[in-house]
VOGU-3710 file (C-alpha; in Angstrom, 3 decimals, decimal comma):
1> xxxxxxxxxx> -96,366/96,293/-109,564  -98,283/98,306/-112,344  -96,615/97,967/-115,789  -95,755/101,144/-118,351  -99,067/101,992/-119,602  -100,166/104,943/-122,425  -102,394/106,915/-120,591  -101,256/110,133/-122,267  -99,076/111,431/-124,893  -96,934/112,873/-122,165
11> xxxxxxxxxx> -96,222/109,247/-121,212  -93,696/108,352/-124,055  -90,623/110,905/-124,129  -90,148/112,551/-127,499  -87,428/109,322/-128,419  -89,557/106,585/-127,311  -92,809/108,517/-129,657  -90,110/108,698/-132,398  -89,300/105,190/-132,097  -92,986/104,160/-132,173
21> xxxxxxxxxx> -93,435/106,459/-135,248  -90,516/104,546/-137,052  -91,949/101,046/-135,754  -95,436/101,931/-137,175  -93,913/102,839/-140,795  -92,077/99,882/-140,767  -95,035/97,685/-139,645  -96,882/99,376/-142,438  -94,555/98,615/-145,004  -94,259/95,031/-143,962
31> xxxxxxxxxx> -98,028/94,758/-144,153  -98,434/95,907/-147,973  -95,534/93,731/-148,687  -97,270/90,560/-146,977  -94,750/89,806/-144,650  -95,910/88,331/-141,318  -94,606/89,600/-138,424  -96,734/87,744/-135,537  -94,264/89,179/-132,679  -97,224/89,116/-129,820
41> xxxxxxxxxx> -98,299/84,944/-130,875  -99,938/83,658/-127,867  -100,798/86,877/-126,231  -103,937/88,593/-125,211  -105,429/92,122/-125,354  -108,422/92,668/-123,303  -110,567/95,671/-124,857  -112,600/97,200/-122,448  -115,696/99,554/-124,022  -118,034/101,876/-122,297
51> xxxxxxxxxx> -118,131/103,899/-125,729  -118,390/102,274/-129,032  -115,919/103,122/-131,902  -115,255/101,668/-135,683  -111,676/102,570/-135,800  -110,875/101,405/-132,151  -112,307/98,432/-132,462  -110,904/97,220/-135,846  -107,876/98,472/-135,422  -106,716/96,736/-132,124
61> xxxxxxxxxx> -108,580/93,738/-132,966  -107,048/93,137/-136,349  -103,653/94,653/-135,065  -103,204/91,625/-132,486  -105,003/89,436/-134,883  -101,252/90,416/-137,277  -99,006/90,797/-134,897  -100,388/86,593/-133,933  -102,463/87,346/-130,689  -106,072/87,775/-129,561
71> xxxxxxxxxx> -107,969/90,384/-128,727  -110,984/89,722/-126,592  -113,824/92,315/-127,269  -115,671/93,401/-123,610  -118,557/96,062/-124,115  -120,894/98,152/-122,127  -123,005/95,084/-121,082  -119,829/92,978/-120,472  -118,313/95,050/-117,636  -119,810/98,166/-116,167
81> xxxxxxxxxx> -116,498/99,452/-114,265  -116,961/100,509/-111,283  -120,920/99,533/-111,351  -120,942/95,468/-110,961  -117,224/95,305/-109,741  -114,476/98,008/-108,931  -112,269/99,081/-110,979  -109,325/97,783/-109,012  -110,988/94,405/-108,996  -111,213/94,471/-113,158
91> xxxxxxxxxx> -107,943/95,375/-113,338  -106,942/92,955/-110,833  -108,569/89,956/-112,518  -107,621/90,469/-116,620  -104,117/91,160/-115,418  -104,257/87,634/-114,413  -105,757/86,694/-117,674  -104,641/88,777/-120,361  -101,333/90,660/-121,401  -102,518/93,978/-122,089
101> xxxxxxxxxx> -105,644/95,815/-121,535  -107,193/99,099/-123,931  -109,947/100,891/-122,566  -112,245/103,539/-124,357  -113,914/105,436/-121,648  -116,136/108,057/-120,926  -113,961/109,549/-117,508  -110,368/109,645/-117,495  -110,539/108,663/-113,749  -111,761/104,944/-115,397
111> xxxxxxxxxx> -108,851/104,162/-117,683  -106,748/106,091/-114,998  -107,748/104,106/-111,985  -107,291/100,398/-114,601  -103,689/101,567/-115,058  -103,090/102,018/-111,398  -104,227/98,312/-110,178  -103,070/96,655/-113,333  -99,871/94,495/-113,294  -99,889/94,830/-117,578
121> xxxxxxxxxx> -99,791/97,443/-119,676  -102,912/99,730/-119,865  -103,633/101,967/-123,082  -105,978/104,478/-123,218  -107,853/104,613/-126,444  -110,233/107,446/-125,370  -111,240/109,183/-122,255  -112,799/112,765/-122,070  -109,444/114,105/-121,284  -107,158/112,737/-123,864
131> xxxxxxxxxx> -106,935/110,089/-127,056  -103,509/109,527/-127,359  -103,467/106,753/-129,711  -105,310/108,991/-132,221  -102,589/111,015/-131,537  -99,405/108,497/-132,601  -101,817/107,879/-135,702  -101,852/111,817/-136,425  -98,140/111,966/-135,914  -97,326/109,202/-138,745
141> xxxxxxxxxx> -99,432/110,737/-141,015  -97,894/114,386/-140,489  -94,737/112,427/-140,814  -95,465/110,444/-144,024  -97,218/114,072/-145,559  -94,583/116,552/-144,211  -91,364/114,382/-143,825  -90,960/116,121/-140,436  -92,189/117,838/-136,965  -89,900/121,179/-136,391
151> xxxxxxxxxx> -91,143/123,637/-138,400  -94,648/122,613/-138,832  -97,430/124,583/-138,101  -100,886/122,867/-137,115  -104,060/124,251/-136,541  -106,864/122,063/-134,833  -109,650/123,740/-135,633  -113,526/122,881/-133,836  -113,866/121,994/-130,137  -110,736/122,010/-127,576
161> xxxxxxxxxx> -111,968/118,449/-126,723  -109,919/115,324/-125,682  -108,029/115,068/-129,130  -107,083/118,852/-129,563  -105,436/118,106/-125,900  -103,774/115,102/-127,050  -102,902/116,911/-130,483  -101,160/119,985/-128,187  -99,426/117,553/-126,396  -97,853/115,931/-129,784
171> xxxxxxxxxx> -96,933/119,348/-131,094  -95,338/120,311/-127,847  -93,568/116,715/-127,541  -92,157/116,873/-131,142  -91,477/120,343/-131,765  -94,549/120,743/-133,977  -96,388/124,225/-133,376  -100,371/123,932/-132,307  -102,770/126,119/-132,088  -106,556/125,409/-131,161
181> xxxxxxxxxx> -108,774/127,776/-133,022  -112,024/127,494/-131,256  -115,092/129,754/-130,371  -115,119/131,450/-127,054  -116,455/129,235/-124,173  -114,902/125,976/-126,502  -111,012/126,270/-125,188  -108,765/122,915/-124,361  -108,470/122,760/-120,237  -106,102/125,873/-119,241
191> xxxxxxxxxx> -104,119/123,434/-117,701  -103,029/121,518/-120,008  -102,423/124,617/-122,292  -100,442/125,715/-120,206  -98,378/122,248/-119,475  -98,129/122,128/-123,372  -96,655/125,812/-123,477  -94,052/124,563/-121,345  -92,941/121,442/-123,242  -92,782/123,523/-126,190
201> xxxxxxxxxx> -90,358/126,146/-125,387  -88,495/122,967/-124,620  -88,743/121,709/-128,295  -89,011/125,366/-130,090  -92,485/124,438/-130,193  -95,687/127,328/-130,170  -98,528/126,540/-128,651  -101,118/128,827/-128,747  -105,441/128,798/-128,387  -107,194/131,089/-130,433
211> xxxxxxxxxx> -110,743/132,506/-131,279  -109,716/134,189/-134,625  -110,521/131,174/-137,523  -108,883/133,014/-140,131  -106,038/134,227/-138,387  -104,860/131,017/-137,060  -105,033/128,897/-140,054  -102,997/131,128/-142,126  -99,943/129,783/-143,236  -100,886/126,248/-141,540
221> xxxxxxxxxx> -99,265/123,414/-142,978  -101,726/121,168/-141,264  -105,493/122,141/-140,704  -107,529/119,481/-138,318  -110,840/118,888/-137,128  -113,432/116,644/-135,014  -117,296/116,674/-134,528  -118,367/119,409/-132,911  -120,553/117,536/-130,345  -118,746/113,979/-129,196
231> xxxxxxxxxx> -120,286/111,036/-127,916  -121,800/111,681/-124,608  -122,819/115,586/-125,757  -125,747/114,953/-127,409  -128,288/117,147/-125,261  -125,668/120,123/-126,649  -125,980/119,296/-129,898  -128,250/122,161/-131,031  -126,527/125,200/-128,854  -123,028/123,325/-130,111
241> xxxxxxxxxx> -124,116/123,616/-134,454  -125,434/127,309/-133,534  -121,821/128,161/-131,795  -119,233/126,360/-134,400  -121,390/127,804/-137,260  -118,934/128,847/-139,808  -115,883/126,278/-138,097  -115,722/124,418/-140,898  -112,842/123,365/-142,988  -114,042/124,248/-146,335
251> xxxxxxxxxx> -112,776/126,103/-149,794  -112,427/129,582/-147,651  -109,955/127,914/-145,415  -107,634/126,107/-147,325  -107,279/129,539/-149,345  -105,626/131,040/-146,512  -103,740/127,756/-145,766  -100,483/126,640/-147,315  -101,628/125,254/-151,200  -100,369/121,817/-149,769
261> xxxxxxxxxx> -101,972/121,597/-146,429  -102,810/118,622/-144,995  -106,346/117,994/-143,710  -107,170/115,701/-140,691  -110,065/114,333/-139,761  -110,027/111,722/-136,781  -113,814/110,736/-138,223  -116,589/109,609/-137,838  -117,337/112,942/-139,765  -120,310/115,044/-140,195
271> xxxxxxxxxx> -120,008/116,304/-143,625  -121,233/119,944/-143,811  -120,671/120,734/-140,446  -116,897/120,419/-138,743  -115,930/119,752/-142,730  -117,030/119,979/-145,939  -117,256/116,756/-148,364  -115,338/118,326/-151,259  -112,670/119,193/-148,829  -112,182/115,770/-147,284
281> xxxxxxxxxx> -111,765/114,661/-150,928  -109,361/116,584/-152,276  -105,431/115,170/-152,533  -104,931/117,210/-149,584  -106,915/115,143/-147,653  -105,561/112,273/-145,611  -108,234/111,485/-143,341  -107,985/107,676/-144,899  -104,245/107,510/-143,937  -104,819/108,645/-140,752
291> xxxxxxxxxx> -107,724/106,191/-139,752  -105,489/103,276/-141,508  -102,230/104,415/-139,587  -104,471/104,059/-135,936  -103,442/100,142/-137,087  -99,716/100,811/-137,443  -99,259/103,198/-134,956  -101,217/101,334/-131,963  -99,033/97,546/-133,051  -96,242/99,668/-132,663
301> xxxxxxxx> -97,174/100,850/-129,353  -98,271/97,670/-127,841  -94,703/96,070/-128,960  -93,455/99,132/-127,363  -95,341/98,530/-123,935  -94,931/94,549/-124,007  -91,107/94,951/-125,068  -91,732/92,587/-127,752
//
């Protein structure tokens, strides 16, 4: 029988996310005050990669590496799902092994089809449809900056990739409003705009896509981007920088932006592209926060899956 698994924002209600946000601080806290908390000792996470990442990696590794477990690092070469052995035999076989399993994909059907045939908990840490740990991460830091959800207004501004469809589903969870400001042709699946509608009337959340820039970031109490190409859309790269040309969280934006918006960046970043340097360094900046809560917010979520 498969275990919970975080395949999606949509798969924590709104009070298990909150009690994963107030986990995380408290996590965080303990860490800069150097108390141990090794709550997962003698436990395993497996951490499947078909895409490489900094912040995935380090984060889950050192995560179990405080909360007293292991992490085992698996990479392209080590399994090839589906390729060298099915997916249902993976999952099979490191459920015998291991006590949790992350996977940073390239197709959601990957991570999807893990979480079906595992008998632990499976987390998604990226697939081309969501990144929902990104997401929690983005959440505490909103919290820590803005103290709250309700009331917020967000504006994800770049591509309607994976994370602006994780980032709608937040908003709409928490009663944050989201809108994707994005150039025609560049809009988050329809779908899941329209899923994300729904939760929000639900939460007195507004959730809304846009092709004005301007428009939608004025008044925004958080403005966030990504790169405009992601890993696996390199051969777009050139038609991509000629079509976000101007999408760029710089000076002109902020101006029409609360005077203390918060600026999110999930990184890596291309400075002078999606964002401007000067921008990313400026105390409204918490790009750092963010990448250091992906630590906090994923040991929370793994206690929260493991019921440890």
């Amino acid at each position: 029988m498969a275990s919970p698994s975080y395949l999606s924002v949509k798969d924590l209600t709104a009070p298990q996310t909150l009690e994963v946000l107030q986990l995380a601080g408290q996590l965080k806290r303990e860490v800069r005050a150097g108390t141990p908390h090794p709550r997962l000792a003698g436990r395993t996470l497996a951490m499947i990669f078909q895409k490489p990442s900094l912040r995935t990696r380090v984060s889950f590794e050192v995560g179990m590496t405080q909360l007293g477990g292991h992490a085992i690092y698996l990479g392209p070469s080590d399994i090839k799902l589906g390729e060298r052995e099915t997916v249902e035999d993976i999952a099979l076989t490191i459920s015998r092994m291991c006590d949790v399993i992350m996977a940073r994909v390239f197709g959601h059907d990957s991570v999807a089809g893990l979480a079906q045939h595992a008998t632990v908990p499976v987390i998604n840490a990226l697939s081309d449809r969501e990144h929902p740990c990104q997401i929690l991460a983005d959440l505490q830091t909103i919290q820590e900056r803005k103290g709250r959800f309700e009331g917020i207004k967000a504006v994800f501004v770049g591509d309607g990739n994976n994370v602006a469809q994780s980032f709608l589903y937040g908003g709409a969870l928490l009663g944050m409003s989201v809108t994707v400001a994005c150039p025609r042709g560049y809009e988050p699946l329809a779908e899941i705009v329209t899923d994300a509608t729904a939760m929000g009337r639900r939460t007195g959340a507004a959730i809304a896509v846009s092709n004005d820039l301007m428009a939608a970031c004025r008044g925004a109490d958080v403005l966030y981007t990504d790169v405009w190409a992601s890993m696996g859309q390199e051969a777009e790269a050139a038609k991509r920088k000629h079509d976000f040309s101007g999408w760029q969280i710089d000076a002109a934006l902020m101006a029409v932006a609360k005077p203390d918006a918060t600026i999110l960046h999930c990184l890596p970043a291309h400075y002078g592209e999606e964002i401007d340097y000067a921008a990313s360094r400026t105390p409204n900046s918490a790009i750092f926060d963010q990448a250091e809560n992906r630590l906090h917010a994923q040991k929370a979520l793994m206690l929260h899956l493991m019921g440890a």
